[in-house]
TIDREN-133466 format. One line per 2 residues: number of its first residue (from 0); their letters; for each residue x, y, z of N, C-alpha, C. Coordinates in Angstrom, 3 decimals. Atoms other than C-alpha are relative to their C-alpha. Example, Ala and Ser with C-alpha at 12.3 -4.5 7.8 and 13.67 -1.06 7.14 Angstrom:
TIDREN-133466
0	as	0.890 -1.190 0.000 12.300 -4.500 7.800 0.900 1.200 0.000 | -0.820 -1.190 -0.060 13.670 -1.060 7.140 -0.770 1.090 0.730
***
This chain:
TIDREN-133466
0	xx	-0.277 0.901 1.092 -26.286 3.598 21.916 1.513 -0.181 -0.101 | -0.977 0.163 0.358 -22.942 2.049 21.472 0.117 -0.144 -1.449
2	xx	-0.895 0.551 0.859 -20.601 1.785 18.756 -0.181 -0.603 -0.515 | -0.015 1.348 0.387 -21.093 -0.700 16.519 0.905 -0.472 -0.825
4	xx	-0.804 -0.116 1.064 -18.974 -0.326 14.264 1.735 -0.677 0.684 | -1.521 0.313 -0.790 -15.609 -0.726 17.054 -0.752 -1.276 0.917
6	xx	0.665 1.451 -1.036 -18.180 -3.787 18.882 0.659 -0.811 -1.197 | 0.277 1.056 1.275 -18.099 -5.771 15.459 1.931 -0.150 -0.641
8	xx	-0.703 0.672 1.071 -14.685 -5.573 13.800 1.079 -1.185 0.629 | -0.532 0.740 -0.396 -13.386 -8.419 15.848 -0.512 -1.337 -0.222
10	xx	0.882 1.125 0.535 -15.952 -10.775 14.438 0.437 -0.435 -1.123 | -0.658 0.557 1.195 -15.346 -13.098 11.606 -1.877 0.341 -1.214
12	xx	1.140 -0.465 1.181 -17.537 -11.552 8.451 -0.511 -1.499 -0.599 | 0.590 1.215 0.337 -18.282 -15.282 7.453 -0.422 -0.544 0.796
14	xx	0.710 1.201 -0.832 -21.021 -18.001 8.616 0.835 -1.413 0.425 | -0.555 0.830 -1.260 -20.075 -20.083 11.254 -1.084 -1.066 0.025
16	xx	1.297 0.760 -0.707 -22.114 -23.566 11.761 0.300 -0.067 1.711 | 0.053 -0.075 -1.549 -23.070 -23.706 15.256 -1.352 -1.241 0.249
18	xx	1.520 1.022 -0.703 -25.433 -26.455 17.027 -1.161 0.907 0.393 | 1.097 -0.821 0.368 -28.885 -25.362 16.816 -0.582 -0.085 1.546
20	xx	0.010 -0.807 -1.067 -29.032 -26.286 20.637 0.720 0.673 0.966 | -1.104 -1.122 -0.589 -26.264 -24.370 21.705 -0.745 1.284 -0.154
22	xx	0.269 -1.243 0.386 -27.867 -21.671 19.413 -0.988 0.744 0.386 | 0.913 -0.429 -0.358 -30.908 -21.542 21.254 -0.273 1.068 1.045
24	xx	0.139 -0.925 -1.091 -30.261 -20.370 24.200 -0.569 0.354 0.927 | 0.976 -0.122 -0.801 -32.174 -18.528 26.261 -1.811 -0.006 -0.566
26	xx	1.166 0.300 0.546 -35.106 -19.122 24.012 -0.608 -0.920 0.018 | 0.856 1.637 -0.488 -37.770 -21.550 24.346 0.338 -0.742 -1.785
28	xx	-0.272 0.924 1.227 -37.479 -22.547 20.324 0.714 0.614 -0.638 | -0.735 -0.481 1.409 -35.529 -21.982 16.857 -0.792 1.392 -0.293
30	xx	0.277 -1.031 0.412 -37.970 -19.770 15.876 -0.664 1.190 0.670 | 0.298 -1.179 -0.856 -38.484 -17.463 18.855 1.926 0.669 0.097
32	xx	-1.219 0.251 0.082 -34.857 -17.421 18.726 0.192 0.957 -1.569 | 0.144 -0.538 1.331 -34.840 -16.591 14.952 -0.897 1.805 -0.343
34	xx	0.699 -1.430 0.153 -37.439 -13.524 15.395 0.851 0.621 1.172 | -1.063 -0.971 -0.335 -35.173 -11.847 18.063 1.002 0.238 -0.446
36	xx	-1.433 0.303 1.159 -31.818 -12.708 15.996 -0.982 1.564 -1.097 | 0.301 -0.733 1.058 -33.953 -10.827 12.992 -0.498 0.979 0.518
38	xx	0.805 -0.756 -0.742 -35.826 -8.095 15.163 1.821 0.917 0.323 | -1.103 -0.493 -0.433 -31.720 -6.877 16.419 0.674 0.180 -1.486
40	xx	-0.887 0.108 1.441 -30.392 -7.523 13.102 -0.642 1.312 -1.068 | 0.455 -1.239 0.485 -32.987 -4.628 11.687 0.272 1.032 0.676
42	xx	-0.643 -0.277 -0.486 -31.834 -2.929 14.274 0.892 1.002 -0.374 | -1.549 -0.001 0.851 -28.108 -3.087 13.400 0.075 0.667 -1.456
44	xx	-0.031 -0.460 1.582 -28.970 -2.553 9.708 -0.085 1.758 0.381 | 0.682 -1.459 0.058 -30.805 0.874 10.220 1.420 0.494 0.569
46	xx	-0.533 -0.772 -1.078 -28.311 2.146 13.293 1.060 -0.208 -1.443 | -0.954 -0.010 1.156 -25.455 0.997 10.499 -0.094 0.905 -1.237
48	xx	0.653 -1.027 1.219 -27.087 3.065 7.555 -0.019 1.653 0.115 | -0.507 -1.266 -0.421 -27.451 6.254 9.747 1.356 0.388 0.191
50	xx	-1.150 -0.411 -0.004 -23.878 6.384 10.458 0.630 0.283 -0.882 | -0.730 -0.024 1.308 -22.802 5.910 7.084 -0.199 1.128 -0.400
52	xx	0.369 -1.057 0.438 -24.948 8.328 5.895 0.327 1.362 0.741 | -0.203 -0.832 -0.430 -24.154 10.796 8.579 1.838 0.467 -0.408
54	xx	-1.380 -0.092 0.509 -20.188 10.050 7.784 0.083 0.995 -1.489 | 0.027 -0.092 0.879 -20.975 10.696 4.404 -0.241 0.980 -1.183
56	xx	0.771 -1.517 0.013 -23.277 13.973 4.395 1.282 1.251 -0.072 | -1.058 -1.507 0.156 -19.505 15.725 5.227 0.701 -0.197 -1.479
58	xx	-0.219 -0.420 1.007 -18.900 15.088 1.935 -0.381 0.296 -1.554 | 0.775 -0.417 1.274 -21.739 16.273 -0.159 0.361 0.811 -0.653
60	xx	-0.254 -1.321 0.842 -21.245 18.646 -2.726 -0.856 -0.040 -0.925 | 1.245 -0.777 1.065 -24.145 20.437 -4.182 0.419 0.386 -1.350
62	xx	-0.403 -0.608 1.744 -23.259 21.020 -8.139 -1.281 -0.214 -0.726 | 1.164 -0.279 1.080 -25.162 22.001 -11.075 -0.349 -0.721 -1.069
64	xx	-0.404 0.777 1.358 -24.052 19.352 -13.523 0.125 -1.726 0.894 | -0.539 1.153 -0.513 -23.949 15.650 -12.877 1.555 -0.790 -0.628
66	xx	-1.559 0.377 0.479 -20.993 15.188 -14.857 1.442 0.421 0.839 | -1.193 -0.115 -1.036 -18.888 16.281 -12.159 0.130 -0.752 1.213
68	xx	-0.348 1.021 -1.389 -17.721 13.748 -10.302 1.127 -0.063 0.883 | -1.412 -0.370 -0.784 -15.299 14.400 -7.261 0.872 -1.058 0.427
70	xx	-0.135 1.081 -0.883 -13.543 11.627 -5.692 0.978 0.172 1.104 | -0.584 -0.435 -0.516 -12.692 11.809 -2.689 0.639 -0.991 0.602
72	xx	-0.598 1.018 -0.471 -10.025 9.320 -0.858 -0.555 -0.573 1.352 | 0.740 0.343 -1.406 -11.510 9.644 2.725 -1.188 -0.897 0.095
74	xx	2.011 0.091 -0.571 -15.364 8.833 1.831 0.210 -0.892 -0.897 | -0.031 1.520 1.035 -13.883 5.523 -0.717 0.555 -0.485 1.393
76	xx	-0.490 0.348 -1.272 -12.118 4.672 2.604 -1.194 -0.539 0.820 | 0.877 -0.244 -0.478 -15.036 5.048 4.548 -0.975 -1.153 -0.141
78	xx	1.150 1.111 0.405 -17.399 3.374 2.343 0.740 -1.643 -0.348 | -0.951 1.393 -0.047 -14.435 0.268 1.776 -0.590 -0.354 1.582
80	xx	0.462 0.712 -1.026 -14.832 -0.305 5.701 -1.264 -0.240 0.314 | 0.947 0.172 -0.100 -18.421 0.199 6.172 -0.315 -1.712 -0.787
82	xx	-0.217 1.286 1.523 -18.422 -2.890 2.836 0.653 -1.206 1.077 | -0.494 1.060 -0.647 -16.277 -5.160 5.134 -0.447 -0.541 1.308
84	xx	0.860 -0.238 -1.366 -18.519 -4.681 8.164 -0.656 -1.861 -0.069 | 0.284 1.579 0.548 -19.842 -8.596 8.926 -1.615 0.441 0.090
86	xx	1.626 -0.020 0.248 -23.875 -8.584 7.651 -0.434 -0.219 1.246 | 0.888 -0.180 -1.360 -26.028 -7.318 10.556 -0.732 -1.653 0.179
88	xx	0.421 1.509 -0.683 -27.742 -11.149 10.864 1.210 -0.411 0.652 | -1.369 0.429 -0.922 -24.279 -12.277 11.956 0.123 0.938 1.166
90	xx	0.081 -1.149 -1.005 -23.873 -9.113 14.060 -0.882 -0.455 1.135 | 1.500 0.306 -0.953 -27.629 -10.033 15.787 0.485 -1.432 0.300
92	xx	-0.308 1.644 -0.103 -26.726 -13.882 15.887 1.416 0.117 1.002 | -0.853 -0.136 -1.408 -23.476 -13.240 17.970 -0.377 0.667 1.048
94	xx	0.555 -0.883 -1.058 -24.897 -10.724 19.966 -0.985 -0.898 1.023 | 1.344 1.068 -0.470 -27.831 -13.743 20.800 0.812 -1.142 0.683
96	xx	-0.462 1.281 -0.670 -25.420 -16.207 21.291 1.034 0.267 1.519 | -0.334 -0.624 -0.592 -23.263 -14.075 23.703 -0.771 0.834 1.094
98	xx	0.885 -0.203 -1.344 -26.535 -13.432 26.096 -0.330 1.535 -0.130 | -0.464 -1.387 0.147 -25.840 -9.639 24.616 -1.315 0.709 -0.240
100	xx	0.859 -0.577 0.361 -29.358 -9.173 23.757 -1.382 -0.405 0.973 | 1.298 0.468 -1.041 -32.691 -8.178 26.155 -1.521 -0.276 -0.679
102	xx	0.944 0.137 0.488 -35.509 -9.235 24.912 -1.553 -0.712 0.464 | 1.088 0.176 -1.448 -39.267 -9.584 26.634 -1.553 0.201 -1.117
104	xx	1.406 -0.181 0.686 -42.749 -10.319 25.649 -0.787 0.799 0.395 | 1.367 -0.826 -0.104 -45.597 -7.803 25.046 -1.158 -0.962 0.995
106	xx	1.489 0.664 -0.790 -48.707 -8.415 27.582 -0.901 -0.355 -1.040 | 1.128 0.255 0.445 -51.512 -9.835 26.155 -1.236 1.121 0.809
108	xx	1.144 -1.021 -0.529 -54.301 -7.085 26.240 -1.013 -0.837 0.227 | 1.402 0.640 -0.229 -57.211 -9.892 26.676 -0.030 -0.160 1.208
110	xx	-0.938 0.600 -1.132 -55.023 -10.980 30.004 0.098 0.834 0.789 | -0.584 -1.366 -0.811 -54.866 -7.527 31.909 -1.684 0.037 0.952
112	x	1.370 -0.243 -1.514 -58.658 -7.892 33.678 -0.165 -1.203 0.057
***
């Protein structure tokens, strides 16, 4: 698994129009096109979420009281860049338009005898 985090921050966090057949691609339509885009983009989300959370875990602190709140500079840091990250659909949508993504149809089980 790469990086995603050092793939992405060279991307522009805002929507881009793009021609819809430019955008197609190697896809036969919009919306085969659209379910791989969204299929990478859940993806992205999740793989994005574990990291955070794994970043984030080094700075749990178990207490007895919820009124103690620590703050720490690193893990507002942290969670600031994660925040500026461009929304995994954009992420999946360049990745699609950039050829960056493999994607292959399931057999049909009726089709196999």
């Amino acid at each position: 698994m790469t990086d995603i985090k050092s793939k992405v921050q060279g991307l522009e966090a805002n929507i881009q129009a793009r021609s819809i057949k430019e955008f197609i691609g190697p896809a036969e339509n919009v919306y085969e096109a659209l379910a791989i885009i969204s299929k990478r983009a859940n993806q992205v989300s999740v793989d994005l979420k574990q990291e955070l959370t794994s970043k984030l875990e080094e700075f749990a602190v178990n207490s007895d009281t919820i009124e103690e709140i620590h703050e720490n500079k690193e893990q507002i840091e942290i969670s600031k860049f994660y925040e500026r990250l461009p929304n995994p659909v954009l992420i999946a949508a360049e990745e699609f338009a950039n050829d960056e993504i493999a994607h292959r149809y399931k057999e049909d089980r009726d089709n196999r005898f």
